[in-house]
N, C-alpha and C positions, 0 to 999 in steps of 0.2 A: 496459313503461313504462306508466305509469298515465295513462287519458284525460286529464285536467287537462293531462302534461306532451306529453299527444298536438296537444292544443287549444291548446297553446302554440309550439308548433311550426310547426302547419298555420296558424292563425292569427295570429299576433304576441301580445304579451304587451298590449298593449293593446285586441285586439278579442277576445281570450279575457277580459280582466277585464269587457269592455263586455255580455259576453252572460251571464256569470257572479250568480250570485244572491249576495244582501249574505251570505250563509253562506261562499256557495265565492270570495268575494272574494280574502280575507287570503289564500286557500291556492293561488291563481293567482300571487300576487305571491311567495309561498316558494317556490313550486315555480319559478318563472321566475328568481330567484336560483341557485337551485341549479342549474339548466341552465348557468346563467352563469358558477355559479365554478370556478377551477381550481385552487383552494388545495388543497397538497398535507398539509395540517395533518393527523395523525391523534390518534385518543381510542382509548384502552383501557378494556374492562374487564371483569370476571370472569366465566366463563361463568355461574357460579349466579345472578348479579344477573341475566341475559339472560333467565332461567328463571321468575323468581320477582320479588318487588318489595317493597320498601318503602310505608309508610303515607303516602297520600297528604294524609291531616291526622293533627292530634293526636290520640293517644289514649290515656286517662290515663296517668299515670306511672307507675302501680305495674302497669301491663298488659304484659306481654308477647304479642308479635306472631310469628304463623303466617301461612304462606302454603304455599301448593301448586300447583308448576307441572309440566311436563314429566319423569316420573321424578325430580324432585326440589323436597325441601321444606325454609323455611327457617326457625330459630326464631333470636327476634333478643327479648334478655334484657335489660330497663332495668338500670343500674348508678348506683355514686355516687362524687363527682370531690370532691377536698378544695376548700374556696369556704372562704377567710378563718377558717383554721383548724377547721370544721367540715362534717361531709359531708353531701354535697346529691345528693339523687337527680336522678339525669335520665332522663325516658322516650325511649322507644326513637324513634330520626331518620325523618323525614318531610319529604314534600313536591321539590318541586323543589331548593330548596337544599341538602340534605344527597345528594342524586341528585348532583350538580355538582360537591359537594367532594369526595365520593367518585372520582368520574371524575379529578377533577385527580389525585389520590394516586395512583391506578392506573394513571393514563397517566403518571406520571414516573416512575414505580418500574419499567416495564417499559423504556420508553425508555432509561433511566440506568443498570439494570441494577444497581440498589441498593437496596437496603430503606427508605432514610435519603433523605427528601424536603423539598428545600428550600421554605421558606414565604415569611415575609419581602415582600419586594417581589416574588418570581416570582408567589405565589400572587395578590396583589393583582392583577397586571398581567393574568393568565388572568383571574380571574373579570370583570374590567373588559371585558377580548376578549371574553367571552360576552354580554357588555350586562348584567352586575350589578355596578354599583359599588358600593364596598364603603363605604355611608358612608348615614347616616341609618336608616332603616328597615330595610333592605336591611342595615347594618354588624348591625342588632340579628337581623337573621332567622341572618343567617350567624355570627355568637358561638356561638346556641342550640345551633344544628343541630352545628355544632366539637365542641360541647360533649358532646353525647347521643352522637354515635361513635366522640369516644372514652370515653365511660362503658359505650356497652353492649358485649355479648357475641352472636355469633352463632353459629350450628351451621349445616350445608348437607347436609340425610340424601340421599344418590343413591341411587335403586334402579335402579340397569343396570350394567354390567359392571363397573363404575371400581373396585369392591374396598371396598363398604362403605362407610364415611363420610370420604368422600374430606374433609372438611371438618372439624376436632374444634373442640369449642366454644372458643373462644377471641375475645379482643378484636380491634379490626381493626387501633387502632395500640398499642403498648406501653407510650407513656407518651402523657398526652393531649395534645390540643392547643391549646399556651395563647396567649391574644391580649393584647396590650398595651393598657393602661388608654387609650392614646388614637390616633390617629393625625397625629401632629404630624410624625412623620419620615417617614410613605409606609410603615412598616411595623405593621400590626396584628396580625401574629404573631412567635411565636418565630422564630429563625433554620432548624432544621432539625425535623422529626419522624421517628421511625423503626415504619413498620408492623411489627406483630408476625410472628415467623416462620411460622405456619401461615397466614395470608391470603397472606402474600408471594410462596412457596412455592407455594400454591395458587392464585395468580394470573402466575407467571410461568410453571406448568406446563399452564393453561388462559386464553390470555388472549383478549378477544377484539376486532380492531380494527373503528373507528366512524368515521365522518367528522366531523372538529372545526364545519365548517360548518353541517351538518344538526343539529348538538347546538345551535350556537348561537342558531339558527332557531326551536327549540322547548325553549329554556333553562327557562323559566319555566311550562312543562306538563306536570309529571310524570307522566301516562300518558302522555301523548303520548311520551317520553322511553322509559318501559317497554317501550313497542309497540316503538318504533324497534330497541332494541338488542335486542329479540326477533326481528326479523324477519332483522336482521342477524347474529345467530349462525346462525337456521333456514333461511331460505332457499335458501344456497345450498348446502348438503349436502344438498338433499331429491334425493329421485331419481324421486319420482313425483308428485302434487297429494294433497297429505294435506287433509280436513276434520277443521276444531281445532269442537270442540259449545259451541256459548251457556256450560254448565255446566262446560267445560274455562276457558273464557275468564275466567269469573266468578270462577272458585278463583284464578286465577293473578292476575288485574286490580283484580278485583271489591271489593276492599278499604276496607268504608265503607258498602259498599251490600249491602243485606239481601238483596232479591229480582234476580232477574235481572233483570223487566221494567224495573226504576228505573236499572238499571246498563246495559243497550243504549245508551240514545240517548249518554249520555256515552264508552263504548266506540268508539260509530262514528265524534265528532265526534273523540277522541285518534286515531281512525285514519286519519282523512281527513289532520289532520298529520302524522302521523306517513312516511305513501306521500307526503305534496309534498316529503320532505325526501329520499326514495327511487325515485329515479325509476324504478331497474330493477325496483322489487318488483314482483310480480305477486301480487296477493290480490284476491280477491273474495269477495261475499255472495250464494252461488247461491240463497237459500232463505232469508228470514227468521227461521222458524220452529226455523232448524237452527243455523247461524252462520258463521264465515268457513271459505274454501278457500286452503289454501296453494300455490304452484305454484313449483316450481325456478326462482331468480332469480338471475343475476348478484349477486356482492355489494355490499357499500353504496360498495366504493371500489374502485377499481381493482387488481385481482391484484400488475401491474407496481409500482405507488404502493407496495403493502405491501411489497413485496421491497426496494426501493430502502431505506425506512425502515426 
């Protein structure tokens, strides 16, 4: 368990915020949340996203996007959606909202055990649960990011045993995802979407469970978000304390930032969220110079919790 959620314990949540610096504030007050809840909600989602990540900002539209994490690399291909009879490019999904919409698809597709995910007022009511209403700024962030996944294309290259490209280039839903010109009825999307059969397939034969609460907590920080469901797939199959190198971290995280040393301080402060929302993780920074230590952790939810759901 992570100091913060040691110091909250030992000391109540009130004299661990009092001794806390305005840094480790907000992450006293998440962490203290999370000791508190007992929501059995679970998230799904795909081992390779736990691996690898998406663009944490824009970047241009006619770019295609690589990343490199752990024995596996992901290439994510802009595409074009028909917009009022003529085709519009859209570049490839970023940031925390297209993170979220993602998670929703892949947590109902696994749960329901169908490819074919209702939108409509379900999806409205989840993202609302997550503290994003879907309406002003926030309705325009969440159209775009709809928009870019389902226009691009992904590939997922494994190199360990799984047999080659466990992942073939293909789109993530099949037909896209289209929103209604307004919200006057509570529903801003279509009735249903259906993910394509190679993501489907490859997410219900690797999926990976996440606690609904700790996403909620760090909805709107897309590394922070990265870190999480990275720790969450790796932790607890470790068998022994792995060190992950600055230059592992950077290839997988780093996305935006040129040099390592500009990408640390942003890395540590997604990590500091990312452990208040994990209480069991156990990682550290034995050595600046070098980068974090991984150590066999309980998972992000309870063994029993996953079996029941």
């Amino acid at each position: 368990m992570g100091s913060v959620h040691q110091l909250i314990l030992t000391l109540g949540r009130d004299e661990a915020a009092r001794r806390a610096t305005a840094t480790e504030r907000p992450l006293v007050d998440i962490a203290a949340r999370m000791l508190a809840d007992e929501s059995q909600e679970l998230g799904i989602t795909y081992s390779g996203f736990c691996l690898t990540a998406l663009p944490h900002k824009k970047i241009p539209d006619t770019e295609e996007w690589t990343r490199q994490g752990h024995k596996v690399s992901l290439l994510i291909e802009p595409g074009k959606l028909p917009v009022d009879g003529t085709l519009r490019l859209y570049g490839v999904p970023y940031g925390s909202r297209a993170r979220m919409i993602l998670l929703y698809l892949q947590t109902r597709a696994v749960i329901e055990k169908t490819p074919v995910i209702e939108l409509g007022r379900s999806m409205n009511a989840w993202l609302s649960r997550m503290d994003i209403p879907v309406c002003g700024q926030n309705y325009r962030e969440v159209r775009e990011q709809a928009a870019r996944i389902s226009a691009c294309r992904l590939t997922f290259y494994w190199q360990d045993d799984r047999g080659g490209d466990l992942f073939k280039k293909d789109s993530i839903v099949s037909e896209g995802i289209r929103l209604r010109p307004d919200d006057r009825q509570g529903t801003l999307w279509q009735d249903t979407v259906r993910l394509s059969e190679t993501f489907y397939n490859s997410l219900r034969e690797h999926p990976v469970p996440i606690w609904e609460p700790a996403v909620k907590a760090i909805s709107g920080k897309s590394m922070s978000l990265d870190i999480y469901v990275w720790l969450a797939y790796r932790l607890h199959v470790l068998q022994r304390p792995t060190p992950i190198t600055w230059a592992a971290l950077h290839a997988q995280f780093g996305g935006g930032f040129k040099l390592v040393r500009q990408f640390k301080p942003e890395f540590r402060r997604a990590l500091g969220y990312a452990l208040a929302v994990y209480p069991d993780a156990n990682v550290t920074e034995p050595d600046e110079g070098f980068g974090v230590t991984l150590f066999p952790s309980p998972p992000p939810i309870p063994e029993k919790m996953i079996g029941r759901r």
